[in-house]
The first five atom37 places (N, CA, C, CB, O) and aatype in JSON, in Angstrom:
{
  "aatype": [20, 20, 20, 20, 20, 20, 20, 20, 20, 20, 20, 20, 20, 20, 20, 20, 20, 20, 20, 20, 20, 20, 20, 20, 20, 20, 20, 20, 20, 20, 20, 20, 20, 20, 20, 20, 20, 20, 20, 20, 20, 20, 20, 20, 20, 20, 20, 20, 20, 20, 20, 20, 20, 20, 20, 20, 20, 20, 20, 20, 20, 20, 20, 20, 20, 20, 20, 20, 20, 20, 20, 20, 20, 20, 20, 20, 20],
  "atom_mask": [
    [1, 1, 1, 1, 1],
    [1, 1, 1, 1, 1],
    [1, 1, 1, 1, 1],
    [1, 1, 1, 1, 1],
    [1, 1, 1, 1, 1],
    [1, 1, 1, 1, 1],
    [1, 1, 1, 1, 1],
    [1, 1, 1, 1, 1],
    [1, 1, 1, 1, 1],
    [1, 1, 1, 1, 1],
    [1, 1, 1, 1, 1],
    [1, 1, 1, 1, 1],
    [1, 1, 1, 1, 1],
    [1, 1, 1, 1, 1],
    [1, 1, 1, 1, 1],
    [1, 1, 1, 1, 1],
    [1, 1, 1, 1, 1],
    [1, 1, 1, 1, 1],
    [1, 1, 1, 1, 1],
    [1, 1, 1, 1, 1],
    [1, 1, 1, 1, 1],
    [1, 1, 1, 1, 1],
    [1, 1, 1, 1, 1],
    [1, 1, 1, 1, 1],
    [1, 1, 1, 1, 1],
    [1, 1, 1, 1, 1],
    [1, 1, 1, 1, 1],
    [1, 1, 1, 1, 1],
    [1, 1, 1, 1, 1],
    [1, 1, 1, 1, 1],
    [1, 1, 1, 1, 1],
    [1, 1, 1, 1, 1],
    [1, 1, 1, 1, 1],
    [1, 1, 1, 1, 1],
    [1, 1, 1, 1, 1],
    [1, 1, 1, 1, 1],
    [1, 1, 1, 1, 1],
    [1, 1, 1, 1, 1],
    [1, 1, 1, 1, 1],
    [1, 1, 1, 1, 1],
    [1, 1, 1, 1, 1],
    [1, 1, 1, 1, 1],
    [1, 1, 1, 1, 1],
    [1, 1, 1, 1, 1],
    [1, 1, 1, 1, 1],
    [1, 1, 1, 1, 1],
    [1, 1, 1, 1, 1],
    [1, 1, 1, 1, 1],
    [1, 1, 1, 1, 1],
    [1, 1, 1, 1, 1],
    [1, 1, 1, 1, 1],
    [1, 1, 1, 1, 1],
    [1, 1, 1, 1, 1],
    [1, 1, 1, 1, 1],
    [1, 1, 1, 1, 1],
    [1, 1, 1, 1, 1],
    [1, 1, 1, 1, 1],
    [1, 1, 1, 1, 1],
    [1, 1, 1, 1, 1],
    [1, 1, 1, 1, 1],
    [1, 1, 1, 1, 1],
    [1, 1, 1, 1, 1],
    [1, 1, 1, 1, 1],
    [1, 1, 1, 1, 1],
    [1, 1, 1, 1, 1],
    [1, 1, 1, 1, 1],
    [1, 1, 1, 1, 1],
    [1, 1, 1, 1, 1],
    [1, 1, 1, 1, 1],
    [1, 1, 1, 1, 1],
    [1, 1, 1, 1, 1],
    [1, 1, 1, 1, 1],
    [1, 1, 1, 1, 1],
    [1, 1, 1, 1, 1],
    [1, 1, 1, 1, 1],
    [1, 1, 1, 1, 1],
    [1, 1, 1, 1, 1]
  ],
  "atom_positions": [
    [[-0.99, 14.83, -5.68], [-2.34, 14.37, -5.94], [-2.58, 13.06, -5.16], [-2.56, 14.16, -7.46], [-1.66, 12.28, -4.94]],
    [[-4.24, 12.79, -4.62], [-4.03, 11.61, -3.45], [-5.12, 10.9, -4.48], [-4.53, 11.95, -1.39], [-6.24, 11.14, -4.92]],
    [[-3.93, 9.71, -4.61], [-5.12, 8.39, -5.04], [-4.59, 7.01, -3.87], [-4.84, 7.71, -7.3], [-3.91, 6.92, -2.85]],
    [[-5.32, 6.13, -4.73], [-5.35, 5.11, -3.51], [-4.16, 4.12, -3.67], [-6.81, 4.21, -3.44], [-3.74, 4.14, -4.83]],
    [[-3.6, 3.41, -3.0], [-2.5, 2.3, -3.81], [-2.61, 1.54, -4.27], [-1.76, 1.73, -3.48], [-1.76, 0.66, -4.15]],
    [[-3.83, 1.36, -5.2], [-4.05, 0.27, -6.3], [-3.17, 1.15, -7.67], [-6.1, -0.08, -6.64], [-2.43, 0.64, -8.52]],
    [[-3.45, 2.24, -7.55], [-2.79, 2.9, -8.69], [-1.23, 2.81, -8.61], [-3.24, 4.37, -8.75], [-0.57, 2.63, -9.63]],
    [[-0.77, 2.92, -7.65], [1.1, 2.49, -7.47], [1.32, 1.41, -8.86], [1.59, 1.29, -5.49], [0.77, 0.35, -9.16]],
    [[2.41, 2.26, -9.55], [3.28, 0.7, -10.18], [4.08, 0.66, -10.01], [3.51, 0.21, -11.35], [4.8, 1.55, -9.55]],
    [[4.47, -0.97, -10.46], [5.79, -1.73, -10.01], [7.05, -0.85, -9.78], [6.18, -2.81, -11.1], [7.48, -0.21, -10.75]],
    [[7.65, -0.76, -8.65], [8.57, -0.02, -8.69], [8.58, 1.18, -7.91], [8.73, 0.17, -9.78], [9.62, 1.63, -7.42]],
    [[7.0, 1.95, -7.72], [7.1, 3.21, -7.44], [7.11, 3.09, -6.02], [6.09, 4.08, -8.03], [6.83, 2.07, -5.4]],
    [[7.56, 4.53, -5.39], [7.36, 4.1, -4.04], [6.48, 6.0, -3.34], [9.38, 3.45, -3.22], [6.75, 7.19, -3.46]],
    [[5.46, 5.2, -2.68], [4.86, 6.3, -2.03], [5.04, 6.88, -0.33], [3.55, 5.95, -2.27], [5.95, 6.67, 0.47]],
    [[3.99, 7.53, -0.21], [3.48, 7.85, 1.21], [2.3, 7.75, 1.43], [3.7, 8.98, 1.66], [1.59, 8.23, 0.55]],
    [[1.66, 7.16, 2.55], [1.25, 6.63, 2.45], [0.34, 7.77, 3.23], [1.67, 5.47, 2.53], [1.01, 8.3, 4.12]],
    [[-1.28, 8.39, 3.12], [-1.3, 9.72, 3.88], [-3.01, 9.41, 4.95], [-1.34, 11.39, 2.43], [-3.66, 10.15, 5.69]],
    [[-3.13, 8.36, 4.63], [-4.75, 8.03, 4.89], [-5.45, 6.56, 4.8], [-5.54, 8.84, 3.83], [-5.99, 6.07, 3.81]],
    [[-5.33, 6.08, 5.89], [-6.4, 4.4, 6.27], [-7.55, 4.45, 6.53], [-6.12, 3.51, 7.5], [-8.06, 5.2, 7.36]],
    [[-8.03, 3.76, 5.91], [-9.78, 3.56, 6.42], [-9.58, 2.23, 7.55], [-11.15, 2.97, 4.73], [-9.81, 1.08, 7.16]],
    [[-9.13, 2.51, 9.02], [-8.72, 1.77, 10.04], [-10.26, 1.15, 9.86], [-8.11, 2.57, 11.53], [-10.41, 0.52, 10.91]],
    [[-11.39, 1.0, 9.13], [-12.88, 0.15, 9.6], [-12.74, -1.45, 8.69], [-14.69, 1.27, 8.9], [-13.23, -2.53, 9.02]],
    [[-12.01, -1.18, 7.65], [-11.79, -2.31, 6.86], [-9.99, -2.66, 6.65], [-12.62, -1.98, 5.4], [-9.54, -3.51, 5.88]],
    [[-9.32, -1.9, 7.39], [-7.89, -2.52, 7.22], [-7.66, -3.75, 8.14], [-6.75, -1.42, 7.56], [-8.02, -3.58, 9.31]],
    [[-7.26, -4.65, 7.9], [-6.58, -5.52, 9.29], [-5.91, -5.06, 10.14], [-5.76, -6.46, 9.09], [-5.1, -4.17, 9.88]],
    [[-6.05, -5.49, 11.28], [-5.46, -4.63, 12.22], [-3.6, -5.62, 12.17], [-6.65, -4.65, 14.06], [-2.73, -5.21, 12.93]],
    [[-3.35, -6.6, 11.39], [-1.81, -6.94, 11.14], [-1.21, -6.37, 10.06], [-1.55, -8.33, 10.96], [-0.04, -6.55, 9.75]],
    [[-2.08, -5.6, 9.41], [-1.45, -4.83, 8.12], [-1.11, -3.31, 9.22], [-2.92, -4.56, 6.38], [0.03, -2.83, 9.14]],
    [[-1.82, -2.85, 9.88], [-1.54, -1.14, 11.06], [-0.34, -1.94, 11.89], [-3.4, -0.43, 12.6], [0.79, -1.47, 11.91]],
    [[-0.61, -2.96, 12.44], [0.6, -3.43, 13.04], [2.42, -3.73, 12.19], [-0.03, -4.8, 13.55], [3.46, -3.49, 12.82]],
    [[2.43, -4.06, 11.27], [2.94, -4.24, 10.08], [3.83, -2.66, 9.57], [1.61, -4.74, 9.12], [4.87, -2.69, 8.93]],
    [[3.09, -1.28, 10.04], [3.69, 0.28, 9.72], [2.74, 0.37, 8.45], [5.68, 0.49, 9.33], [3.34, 0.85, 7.48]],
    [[1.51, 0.05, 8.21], [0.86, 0.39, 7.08], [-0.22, 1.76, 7.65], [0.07, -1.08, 6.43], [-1.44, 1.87, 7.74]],
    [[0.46, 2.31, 7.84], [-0.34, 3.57, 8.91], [0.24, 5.18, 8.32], [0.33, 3.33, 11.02], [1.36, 5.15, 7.81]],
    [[-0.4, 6.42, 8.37], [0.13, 7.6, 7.4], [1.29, 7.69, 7.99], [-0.66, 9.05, 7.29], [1.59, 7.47, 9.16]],
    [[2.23, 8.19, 6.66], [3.81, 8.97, 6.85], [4.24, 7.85, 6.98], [4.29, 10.1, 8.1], [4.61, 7.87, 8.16]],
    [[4.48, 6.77, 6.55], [4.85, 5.58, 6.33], [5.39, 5.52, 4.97], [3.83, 4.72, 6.57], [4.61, 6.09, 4.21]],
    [[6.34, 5.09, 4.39], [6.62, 4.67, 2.58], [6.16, 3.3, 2.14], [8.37, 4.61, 2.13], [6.09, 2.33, 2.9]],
    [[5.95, 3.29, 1.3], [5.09, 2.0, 0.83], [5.83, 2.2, -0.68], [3.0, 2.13, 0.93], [5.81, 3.15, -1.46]],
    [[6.48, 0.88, -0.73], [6.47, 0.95, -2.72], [5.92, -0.48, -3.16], [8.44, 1.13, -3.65], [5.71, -1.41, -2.39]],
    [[5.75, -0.49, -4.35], [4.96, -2.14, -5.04], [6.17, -2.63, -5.15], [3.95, -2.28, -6.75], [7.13, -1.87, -5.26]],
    [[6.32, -4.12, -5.15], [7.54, -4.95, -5.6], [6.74, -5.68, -6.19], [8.56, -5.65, -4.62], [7.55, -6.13, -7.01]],
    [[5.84, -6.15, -6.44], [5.6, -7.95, -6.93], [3.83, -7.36, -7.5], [5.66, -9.73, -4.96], [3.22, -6.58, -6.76]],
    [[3.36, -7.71, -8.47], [1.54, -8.21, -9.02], [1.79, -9.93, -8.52], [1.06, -8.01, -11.51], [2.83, -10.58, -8.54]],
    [[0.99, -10.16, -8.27], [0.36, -11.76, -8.23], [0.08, -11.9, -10.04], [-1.53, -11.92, -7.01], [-0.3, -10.89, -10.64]],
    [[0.27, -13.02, -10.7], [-0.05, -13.48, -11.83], [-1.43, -13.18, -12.38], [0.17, -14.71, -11.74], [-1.73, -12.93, -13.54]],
    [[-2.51, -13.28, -10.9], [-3.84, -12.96, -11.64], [-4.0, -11.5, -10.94], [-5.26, -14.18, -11.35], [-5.12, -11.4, -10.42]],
    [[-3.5, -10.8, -10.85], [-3.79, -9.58, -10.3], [-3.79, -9.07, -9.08], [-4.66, -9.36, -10.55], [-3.79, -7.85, -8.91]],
    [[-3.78, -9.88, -8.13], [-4.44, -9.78, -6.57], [-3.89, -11.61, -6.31], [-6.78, -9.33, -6.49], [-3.97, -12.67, -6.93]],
    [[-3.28, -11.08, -4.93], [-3.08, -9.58, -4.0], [-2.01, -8.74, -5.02], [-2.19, -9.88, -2.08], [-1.88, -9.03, -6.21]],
    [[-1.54, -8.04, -4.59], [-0.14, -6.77, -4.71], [0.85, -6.93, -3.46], [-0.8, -4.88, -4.58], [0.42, -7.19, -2.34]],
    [[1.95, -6.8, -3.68], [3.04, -7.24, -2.75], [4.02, -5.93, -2.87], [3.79, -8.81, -3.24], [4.79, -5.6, -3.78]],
    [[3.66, -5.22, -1.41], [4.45, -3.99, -1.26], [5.09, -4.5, -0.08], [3.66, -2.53, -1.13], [4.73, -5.45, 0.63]],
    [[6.78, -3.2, 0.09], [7.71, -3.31, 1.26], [6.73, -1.76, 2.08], [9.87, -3.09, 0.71], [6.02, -0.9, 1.56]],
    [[7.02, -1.94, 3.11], [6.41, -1.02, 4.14], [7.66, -1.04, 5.31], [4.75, -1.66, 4.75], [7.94, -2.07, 5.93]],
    [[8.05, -0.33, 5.43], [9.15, -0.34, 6.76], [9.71, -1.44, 6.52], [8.62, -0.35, 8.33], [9.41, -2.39, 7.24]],
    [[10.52, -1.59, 5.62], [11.31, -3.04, 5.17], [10.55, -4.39, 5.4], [12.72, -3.23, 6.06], [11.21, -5.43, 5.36]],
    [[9.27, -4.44, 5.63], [8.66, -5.81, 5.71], [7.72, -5.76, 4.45], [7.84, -6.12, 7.2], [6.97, -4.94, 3.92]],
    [[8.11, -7.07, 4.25], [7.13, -6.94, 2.51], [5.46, -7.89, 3.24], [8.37, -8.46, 0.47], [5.25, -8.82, 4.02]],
    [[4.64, -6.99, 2.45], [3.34, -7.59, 2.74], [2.34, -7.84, 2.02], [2.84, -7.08, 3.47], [2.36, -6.75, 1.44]],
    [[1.44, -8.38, 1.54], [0.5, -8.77, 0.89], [-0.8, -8.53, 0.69], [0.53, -9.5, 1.07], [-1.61, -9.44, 0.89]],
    [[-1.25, -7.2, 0.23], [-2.31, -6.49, 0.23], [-3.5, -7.13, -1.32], [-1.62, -4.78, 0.18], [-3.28, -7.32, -2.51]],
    [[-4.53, -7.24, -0.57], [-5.74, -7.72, -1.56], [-5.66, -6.08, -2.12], [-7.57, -8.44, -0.69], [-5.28, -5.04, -1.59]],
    [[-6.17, -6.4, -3.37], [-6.91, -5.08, -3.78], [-8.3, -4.27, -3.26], [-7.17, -5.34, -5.02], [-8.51, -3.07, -3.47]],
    [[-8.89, -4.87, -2.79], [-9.99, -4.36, -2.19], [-9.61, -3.75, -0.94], [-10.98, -5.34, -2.02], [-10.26, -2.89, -0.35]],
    [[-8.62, -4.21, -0.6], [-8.35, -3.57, 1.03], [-7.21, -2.27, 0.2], [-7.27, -5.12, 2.64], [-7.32, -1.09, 0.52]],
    [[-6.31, -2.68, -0.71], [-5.66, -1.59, -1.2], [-6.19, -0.42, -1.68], [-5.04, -1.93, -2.01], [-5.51, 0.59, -1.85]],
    [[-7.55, -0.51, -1.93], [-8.76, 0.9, -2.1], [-8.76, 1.28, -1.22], [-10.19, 0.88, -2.4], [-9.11, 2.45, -1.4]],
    [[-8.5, 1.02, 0.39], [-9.1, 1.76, 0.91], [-7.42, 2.78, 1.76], [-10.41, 0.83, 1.84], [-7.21, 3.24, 2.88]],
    [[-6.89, 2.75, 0.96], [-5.42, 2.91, 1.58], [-5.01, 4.4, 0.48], [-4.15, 1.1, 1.28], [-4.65, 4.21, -0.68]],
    [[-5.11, 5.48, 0.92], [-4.72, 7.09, 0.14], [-3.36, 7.08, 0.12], [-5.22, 8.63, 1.0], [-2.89, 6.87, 1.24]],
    [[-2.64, 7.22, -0.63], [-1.25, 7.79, -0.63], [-1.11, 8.91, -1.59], [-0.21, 6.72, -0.97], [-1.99, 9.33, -2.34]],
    [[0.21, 9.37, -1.48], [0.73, 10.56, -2.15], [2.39, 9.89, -3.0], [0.98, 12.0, -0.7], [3.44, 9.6, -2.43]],
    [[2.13, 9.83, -4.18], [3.25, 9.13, -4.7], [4.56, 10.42, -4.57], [2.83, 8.52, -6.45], [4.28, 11.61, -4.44]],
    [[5.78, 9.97, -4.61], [6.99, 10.07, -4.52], [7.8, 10.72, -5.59], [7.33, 8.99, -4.3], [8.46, 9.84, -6.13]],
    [[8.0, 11.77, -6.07], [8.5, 12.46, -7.28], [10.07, 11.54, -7.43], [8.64, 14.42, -6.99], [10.81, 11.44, -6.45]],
    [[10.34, 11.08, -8.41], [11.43, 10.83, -9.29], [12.8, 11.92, -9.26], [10.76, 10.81, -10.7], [13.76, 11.73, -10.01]]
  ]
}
């Protein structure tokens, strides 16, 4: 099932299947935040935002608003 990676929790780790390249940064595509990529959450920020996922072993710092626009396919257990 494809939701976006605001829904990821702590811990889980996805794939990542669909960017809206019009509102991503282009250092987050540079970064491997691009489809068929794994993405899992490590870290919430205290007030919610950003979210702190590893992506190709580099951990990065995604707002939530930009994390809407990011489809993945989570990772069966």
């Amino acid at each position: 099932m494809e939701i976006n990676l605001t829904q990821l929790k702590k811990g889980e780790r996805a794939t990542i299947i669909d960017v809206n390249i019009d509102v991503i940064p282009l250092k987050l595509l540079e970064m491997g935040c691009l489809p068929g990529n794994s993405i899992e959450l490590i870290q919430i920020a205290p007030l919610g935002d950003p979210l702190y996922y590893t992506i190709n072993d580099s951990h990065v710092a995604i707002r939530l608003e930009t994390a809407q626009e990011i489809s993945i396919l989570k990772e069966q257990n």
